[in-house]
C-alpha positions in Angstrom: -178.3 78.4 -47.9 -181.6 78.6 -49.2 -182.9 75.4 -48.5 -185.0 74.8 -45.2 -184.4 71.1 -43.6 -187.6 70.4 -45.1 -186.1 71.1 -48.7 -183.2 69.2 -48.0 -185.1 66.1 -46.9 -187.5 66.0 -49.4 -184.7 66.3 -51.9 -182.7 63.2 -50.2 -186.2 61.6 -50.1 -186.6 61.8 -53.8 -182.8 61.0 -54.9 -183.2 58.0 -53.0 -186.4 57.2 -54.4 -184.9 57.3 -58.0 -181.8 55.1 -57.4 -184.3 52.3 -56.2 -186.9 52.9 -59.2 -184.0 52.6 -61.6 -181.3 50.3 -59.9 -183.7 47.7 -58.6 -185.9 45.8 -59.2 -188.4 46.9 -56.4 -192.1 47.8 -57.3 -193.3 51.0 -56.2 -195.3 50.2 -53.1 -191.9 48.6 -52.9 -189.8 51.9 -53.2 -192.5 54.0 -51.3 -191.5 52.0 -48.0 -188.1 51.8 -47.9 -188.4 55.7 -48.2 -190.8 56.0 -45.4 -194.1 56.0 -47.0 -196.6 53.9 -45.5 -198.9 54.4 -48.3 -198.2 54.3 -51.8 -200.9 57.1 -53.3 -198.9 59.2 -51.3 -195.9 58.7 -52.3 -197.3 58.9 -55.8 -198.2 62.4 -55.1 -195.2 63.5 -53.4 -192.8 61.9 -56.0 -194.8 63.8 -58.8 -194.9 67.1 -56.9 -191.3 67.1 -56.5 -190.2 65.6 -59.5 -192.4 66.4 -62.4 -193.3 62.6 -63.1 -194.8 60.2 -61.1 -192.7 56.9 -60.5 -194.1 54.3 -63.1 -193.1 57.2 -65.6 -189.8 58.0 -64.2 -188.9 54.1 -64.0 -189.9 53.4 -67.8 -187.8 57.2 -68.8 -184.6 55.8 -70.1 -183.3 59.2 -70.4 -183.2 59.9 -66.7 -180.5 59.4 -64.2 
């Protein structure tokens, strides 16, 4: 395996995240606290970083998920 636990939680982090963008109706302060995120500029940045969108584009991308 070359994930480290870090990998593996950011990557559960971020599928979670994308189920509740798309399959709720949640905002994304909304989304950034049920994940963990006390703040949602950081959860912004991560979600970008790991993703290659940030979440308002990722919810409005029909094409994904």
């Amino acid at each position: 395996m070359d994930k480290t636990p870090k990998d593996i939680i950011n990557q559960t982090i971020i599928i979670e995240s994308k189920l509740l963008l798309k399959r709720t109706n949640a905002n994304i302060s909304e989304v950034a606290a049920l994940v963990g995120f006390s703040d949602q500029a950081m959860f912004s940045k991560f979600f970008k970083k790991q993703s290659g969108k940030s979440p308002s584009e990722y919810k409005i991308d029909d094409k994904t998920f």
